[in-house]
VOBA-1610 file (N, C-alpha, C; in pm, whole numbers, padded with zeros to 5 digits, always signed):
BEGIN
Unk-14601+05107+21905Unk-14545+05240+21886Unk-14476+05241+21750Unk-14505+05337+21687Unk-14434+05329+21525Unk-14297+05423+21548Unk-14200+05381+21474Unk-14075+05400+21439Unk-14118+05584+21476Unk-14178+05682+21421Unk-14158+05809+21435Unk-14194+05838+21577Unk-14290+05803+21636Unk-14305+05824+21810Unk-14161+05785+21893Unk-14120+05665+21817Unk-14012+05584+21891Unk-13880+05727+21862Unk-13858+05759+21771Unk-13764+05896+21754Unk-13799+06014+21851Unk-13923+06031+21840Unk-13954+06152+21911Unk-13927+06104+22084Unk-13965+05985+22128Unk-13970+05938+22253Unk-13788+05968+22295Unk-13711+05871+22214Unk-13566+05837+22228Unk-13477+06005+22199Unk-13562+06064+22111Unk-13475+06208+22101Unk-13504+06277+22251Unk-13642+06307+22316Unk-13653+06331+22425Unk-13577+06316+22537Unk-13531+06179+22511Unk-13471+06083+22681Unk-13355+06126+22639Unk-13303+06131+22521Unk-13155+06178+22492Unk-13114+06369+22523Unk-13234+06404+22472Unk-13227+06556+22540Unk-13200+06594+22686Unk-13278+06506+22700Unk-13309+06537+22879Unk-13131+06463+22956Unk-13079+06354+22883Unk-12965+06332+22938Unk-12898+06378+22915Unk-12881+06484+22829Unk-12773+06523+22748Unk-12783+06681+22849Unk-12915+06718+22885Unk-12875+06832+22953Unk-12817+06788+23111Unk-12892+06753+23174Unk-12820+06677+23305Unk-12664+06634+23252Unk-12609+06563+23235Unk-12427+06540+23207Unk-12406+06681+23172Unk-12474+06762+23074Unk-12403+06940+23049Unk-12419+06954+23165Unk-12504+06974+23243Unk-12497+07071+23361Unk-12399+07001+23455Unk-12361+06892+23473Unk-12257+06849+23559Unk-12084+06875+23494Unk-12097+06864+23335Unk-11942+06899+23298Unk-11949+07093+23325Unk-12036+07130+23334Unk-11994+07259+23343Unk-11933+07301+23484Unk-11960+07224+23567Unk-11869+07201+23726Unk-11741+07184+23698Unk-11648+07279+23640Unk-11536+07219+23584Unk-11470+07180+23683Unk-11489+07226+23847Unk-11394+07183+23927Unk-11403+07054+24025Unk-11590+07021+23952Unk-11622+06884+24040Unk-11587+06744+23971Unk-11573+06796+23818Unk-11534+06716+23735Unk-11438+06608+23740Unk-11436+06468+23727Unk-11298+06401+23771Unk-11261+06370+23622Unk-11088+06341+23569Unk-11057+06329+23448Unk-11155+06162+23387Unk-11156+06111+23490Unk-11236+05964+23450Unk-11367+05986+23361Unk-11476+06111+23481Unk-11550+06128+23442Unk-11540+06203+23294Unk-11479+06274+23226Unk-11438+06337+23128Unk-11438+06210+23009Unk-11333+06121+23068Unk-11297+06002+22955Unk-11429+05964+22930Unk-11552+05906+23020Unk-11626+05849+23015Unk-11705+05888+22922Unk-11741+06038+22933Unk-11871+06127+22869Unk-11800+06118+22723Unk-11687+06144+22702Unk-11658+06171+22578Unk-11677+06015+22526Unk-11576+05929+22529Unk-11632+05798+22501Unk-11783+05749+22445Unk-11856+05767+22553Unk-12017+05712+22496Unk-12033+05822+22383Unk-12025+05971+22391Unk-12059+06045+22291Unk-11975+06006+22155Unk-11875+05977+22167Unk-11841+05989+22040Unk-11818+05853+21975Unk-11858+05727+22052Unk-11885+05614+22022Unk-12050+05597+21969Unk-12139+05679+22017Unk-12252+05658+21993Unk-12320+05765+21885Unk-12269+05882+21908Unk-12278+06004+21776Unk-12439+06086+21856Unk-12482+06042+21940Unk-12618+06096+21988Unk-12632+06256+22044Unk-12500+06270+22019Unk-12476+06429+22135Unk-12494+06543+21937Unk-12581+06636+22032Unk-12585+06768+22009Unk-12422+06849+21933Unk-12426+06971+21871Unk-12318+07027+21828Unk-12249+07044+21951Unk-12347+07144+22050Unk-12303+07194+22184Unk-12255+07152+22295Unk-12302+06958+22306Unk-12224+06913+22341Unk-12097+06835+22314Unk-12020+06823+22178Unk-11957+06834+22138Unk-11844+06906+22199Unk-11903+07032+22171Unk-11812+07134+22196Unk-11798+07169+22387Unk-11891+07117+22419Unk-11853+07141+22564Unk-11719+07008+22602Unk-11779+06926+22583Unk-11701+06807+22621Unk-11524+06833+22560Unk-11486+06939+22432Unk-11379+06992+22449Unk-11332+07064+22547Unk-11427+07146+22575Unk-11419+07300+22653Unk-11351+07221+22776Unk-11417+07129+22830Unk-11410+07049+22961Unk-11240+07008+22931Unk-11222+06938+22824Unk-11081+06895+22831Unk-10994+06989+22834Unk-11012+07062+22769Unk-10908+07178+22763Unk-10866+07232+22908Unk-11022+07258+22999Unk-10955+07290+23101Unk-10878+07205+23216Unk-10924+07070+23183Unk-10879+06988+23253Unk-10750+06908+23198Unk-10689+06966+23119Unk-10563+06918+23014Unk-10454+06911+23132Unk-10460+06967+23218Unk-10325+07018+23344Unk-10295+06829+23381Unk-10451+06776+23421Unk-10459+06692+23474Unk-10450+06551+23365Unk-10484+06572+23225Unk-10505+06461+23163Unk-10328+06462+23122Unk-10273+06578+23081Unk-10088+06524+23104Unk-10038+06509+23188Unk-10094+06455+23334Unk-10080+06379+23446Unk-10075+06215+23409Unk-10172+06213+23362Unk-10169+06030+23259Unk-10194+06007+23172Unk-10100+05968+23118Unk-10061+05937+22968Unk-10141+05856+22916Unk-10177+05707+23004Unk-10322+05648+22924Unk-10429+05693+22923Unk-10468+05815+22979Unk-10581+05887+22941Unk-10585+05971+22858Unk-10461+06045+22818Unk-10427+06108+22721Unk-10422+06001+22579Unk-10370+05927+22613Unk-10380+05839+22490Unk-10496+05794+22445Unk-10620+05765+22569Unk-10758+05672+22539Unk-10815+05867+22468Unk-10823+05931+22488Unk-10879+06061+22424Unk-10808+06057+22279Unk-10691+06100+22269Unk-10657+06095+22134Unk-10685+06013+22044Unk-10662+05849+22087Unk-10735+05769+22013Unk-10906+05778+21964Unk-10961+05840+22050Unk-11101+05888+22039Unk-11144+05951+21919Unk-11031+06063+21995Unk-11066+06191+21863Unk-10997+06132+21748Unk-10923+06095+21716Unk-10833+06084+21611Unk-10940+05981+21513Unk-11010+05887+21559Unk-11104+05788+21493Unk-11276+05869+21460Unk-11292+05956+21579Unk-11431+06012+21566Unk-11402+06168+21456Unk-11297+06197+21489Unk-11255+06362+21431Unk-11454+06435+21459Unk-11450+06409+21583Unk-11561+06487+21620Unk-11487+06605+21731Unk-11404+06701+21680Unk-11315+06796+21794Unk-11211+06839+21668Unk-11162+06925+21716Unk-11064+07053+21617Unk-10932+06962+21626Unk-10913+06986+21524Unk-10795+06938+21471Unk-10649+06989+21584Unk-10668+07098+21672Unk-10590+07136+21729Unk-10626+07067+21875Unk-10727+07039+21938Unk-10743+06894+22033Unk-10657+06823+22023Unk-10684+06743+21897Unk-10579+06615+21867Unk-10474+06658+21856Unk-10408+06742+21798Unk-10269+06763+21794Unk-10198+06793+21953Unk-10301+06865+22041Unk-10263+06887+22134Unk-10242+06748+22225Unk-10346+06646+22203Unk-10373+06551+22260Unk-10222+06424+22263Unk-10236+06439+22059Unk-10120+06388+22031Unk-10008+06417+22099Unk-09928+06554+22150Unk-09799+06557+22225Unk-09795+06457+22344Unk-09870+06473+22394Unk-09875+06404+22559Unk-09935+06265+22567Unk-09963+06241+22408Unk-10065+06046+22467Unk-09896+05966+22459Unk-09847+05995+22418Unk-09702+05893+22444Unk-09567+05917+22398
//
């Protein structure tokens, strides 16, 4: 398989996962904060996600913010995230920043 099939193959499998996890963060209420840490983590450790999911994986925090200033090391493992990836609005992190410690 040559390097350009291998893109087209790996962009595929990444599409197709990338919509399955969207369609589960959009459950904002099935959502657990773990699961949140997790998705964001691989995405922004790995850079493979879409604009849109990007921006969902905020959307998700934001609404689930009630719960992530419930714990502070999760608030902290996010900020550290964003603060190194600056893949999220500058007002995330700042928000993130009050509550990681």
């Amino acid at each position: 398989m040559c390097i350009r099939d291998r893109r087209r193959v790996h962009g595929e499998l990444f599409g197709e996962l990338e919509l399955y996890i969207a369609g589960h963060l959009r459950q904002f209420d099935k959502v657990t904060v773990q699961e949140v840490v997790e998705v964001a983590t691989t995405y922004n450790l790995t850079r493979v996600g879409s604009r849109d999911m990007y921006r969902l994986i905020e959307v998700v925090i934001r609404q689930k913010f009630a719960d992530i200033q419930k714990d502070g090391q999760v608030a902290n493992t996010l900020y550290t995230l964003y603060t190194k990836s600056a893949l999220c609005t500058p007002e995330l992190v700042e928000k993130l920043g009050k509550v990681a410690f």
